[in-house]
C-alpha positions as a Markdown table, in Angstrom:
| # | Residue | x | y | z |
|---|---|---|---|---|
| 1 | Unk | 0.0 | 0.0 | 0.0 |
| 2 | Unk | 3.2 | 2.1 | 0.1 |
| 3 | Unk | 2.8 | 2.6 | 4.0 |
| 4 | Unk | 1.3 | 4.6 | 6.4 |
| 5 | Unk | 2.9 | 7.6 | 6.1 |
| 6 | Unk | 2.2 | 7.1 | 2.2 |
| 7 | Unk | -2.0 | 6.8 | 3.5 |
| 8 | Unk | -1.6 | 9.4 | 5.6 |
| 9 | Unk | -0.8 | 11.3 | 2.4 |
| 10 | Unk | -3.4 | 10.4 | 0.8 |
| 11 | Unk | -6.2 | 10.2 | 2.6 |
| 12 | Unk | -5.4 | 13.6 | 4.7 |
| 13 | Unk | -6.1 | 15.0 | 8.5 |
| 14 | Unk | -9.7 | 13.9 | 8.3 |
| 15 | Unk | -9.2 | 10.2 | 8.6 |
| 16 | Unk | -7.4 | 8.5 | 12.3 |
| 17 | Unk | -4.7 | 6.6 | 11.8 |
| 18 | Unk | -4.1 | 3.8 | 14.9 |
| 19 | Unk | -1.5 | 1.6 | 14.7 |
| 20 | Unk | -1.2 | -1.7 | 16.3 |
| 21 | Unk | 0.8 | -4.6 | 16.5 |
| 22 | Unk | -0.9 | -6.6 | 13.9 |
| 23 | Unk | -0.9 | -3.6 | 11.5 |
| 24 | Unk | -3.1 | 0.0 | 11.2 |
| 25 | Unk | -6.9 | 0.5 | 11.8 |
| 26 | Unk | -8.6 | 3.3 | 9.8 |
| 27 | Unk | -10.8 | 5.8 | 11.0 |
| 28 | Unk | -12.6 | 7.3 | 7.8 |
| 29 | Unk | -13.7 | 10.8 | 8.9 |
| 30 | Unk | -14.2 | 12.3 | 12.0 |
| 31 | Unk | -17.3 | 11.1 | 13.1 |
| 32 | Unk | -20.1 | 8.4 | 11.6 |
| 33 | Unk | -21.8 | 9.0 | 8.5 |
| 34 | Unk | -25.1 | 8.1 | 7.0 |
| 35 | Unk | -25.9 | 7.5 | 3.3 |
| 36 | Unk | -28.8 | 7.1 | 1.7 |
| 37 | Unk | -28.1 | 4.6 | -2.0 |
| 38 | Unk | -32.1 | 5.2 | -3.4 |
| 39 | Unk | -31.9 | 8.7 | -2.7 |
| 40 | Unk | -28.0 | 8.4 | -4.4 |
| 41 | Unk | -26.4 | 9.6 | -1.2 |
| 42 | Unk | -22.6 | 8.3 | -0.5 |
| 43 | Unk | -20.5 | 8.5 | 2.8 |
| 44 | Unk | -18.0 | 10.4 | 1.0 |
| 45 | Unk | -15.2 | 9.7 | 3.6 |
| 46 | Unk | -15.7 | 5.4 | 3.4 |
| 47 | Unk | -16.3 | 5.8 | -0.1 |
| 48 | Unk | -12.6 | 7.7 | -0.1 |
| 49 | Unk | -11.1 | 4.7 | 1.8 |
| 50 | Unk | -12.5 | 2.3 | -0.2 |
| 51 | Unk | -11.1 | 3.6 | -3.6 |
| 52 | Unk | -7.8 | 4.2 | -1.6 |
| 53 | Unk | -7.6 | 0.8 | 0.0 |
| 54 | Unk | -9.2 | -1.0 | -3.3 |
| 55 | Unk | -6.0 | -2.8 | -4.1 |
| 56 | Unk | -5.9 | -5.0 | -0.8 |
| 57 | Unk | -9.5 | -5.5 | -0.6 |
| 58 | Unk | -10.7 | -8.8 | -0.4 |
| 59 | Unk | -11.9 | -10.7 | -3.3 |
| 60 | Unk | -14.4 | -13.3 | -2.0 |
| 61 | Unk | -15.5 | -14.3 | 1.5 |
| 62 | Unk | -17.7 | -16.6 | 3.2 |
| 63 | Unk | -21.0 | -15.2 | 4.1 |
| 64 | Unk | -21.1 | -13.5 | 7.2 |
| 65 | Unk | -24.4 | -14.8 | 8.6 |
| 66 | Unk | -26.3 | -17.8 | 7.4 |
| 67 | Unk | -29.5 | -18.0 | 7.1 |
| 68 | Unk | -32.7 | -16.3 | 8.0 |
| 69 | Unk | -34.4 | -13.1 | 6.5 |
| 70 | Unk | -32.5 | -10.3 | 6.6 |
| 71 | Unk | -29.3 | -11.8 | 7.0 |
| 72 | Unk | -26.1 | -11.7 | 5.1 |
| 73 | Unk | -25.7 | -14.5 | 3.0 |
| 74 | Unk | -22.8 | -14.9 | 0.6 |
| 75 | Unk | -24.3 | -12.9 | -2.6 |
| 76 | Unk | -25.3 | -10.5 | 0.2 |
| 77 | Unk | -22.2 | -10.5 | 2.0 |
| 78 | Unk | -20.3 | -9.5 | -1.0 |
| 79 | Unk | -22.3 | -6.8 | -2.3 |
| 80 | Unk | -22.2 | -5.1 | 0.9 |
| 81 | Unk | -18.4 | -5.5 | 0.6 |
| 82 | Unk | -18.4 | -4.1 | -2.5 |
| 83 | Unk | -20.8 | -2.0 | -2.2 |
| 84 | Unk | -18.8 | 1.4 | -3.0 |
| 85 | Unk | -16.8 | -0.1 | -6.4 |
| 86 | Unk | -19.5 | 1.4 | -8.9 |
| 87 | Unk | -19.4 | 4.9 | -7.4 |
């Protein structure tokens, strides 16, 4: 990814940047934001980090809850982690 000081960079003063042992979590923005896809309405920050961190995103993964309504099975699962590519 070229490093953190290379994401910092990037991705400016408005993300956290929290290192750990097992690597770097990322804060995107400064505080929780709320979209809104039918009325075409992005979380500009995550959308940000997604496009950044695009690269090293996962390319399949089990589902992350089986069965029942509502949950997310794995077509589900990996259109919510996808869910910024289009944009």
């Amino acid at each position: 990814m070229g490093g953190l000081d290379y994401l910092r960079v990037r991705l400016g003063d408005l993300f956290g940047f929290y290192p750990y042992e097992g690597g770097v979590i990322i804060q995107a923005g400064r505080k929780p934001q709320i979209g809104d896809r039918k009325e075409g309405r992005w979380p500009q920050d995550y959308v940000t980090l997604a496009r950044v961190l695009k690269k090293i995103q996962i390319k399949n993964h089990y589902p992350m809850h089986f069965g029942g309504e509502g949950r997310l099975d794995h077509p589900a699962t990996l259109a919510w982690l996808f869910r910024f590519d289009e944009l």
